[in-house]
N, C-alpha and C positions, 0 to 999 in steps of 0.2 A: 350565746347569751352571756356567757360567764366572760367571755372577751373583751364585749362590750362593755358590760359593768366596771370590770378593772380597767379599759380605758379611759371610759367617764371620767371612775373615781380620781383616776390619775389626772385626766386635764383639769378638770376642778382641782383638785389638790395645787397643780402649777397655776393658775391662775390664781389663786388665793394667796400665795405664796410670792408672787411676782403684785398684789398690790399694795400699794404704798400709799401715806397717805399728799403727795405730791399729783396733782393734776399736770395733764402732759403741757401746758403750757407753763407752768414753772422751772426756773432755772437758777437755782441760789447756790450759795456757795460761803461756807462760813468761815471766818478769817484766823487762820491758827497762827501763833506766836511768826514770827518773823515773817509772815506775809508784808508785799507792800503793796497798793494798788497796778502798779506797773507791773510786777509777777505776776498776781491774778488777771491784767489787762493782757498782758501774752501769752499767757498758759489758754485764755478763751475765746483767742482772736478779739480781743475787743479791744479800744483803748481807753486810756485811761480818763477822761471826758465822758464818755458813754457811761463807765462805772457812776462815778461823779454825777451825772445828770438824773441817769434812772432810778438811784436812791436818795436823792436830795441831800448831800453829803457836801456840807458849806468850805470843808480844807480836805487834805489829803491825809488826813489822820484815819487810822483807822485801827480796831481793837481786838483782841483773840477772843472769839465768840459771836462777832458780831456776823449778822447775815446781812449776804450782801446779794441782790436780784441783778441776774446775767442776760436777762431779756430786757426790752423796750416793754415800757409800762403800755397797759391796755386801754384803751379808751371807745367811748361811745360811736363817736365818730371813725373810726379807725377799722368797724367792724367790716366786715366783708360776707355777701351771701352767695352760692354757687347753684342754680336751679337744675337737678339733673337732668342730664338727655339722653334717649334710648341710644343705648350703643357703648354709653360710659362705663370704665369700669375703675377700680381703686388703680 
């Protein structure tokens, strides 16, 4: 019983511990002094267009502080549903 307990406590502790307040589909990245779009476009596999597109960024200026979104923006349409089926597993 006392085992238990202290593994509870423990995985709740880790779990609390481990959240943030970032949803797992966010991906940002905030721009510290000498970044340029092209270093953050290689450093995330992305190029530099994609950066440009997904945050509506009219030049290639960009500013120390500024957040910048690493994923394709979400839309209505774009959503996707999966119906499960016996036998599936994660």
């Amino acid at each position: 019983m006392r085992k238990e307990l202290l593994t509870m406590a423990a995985t709740a502790g880790l779990f609390l511990a481990l959240q943030g307040n970032a949803s797992a589909h966010e991906n940002t990245y905030e721009v510290r002094s000498g970044d340029t779009l092209w270093k953050i476009a290689q450093a995330n596999n992305l190029s530099v267009n994609q950066i440009i597109e997904w945050n509506n960024i009219s030049s290639t200026a960009i500013y120390p502080g500024q957040n910048l979104s690493l994923l394709v923006p979400h839309s209505p349409d774009q959503t996707s549903t999966y119906t499960v089926q016996n036998g599936d597993d994660l």
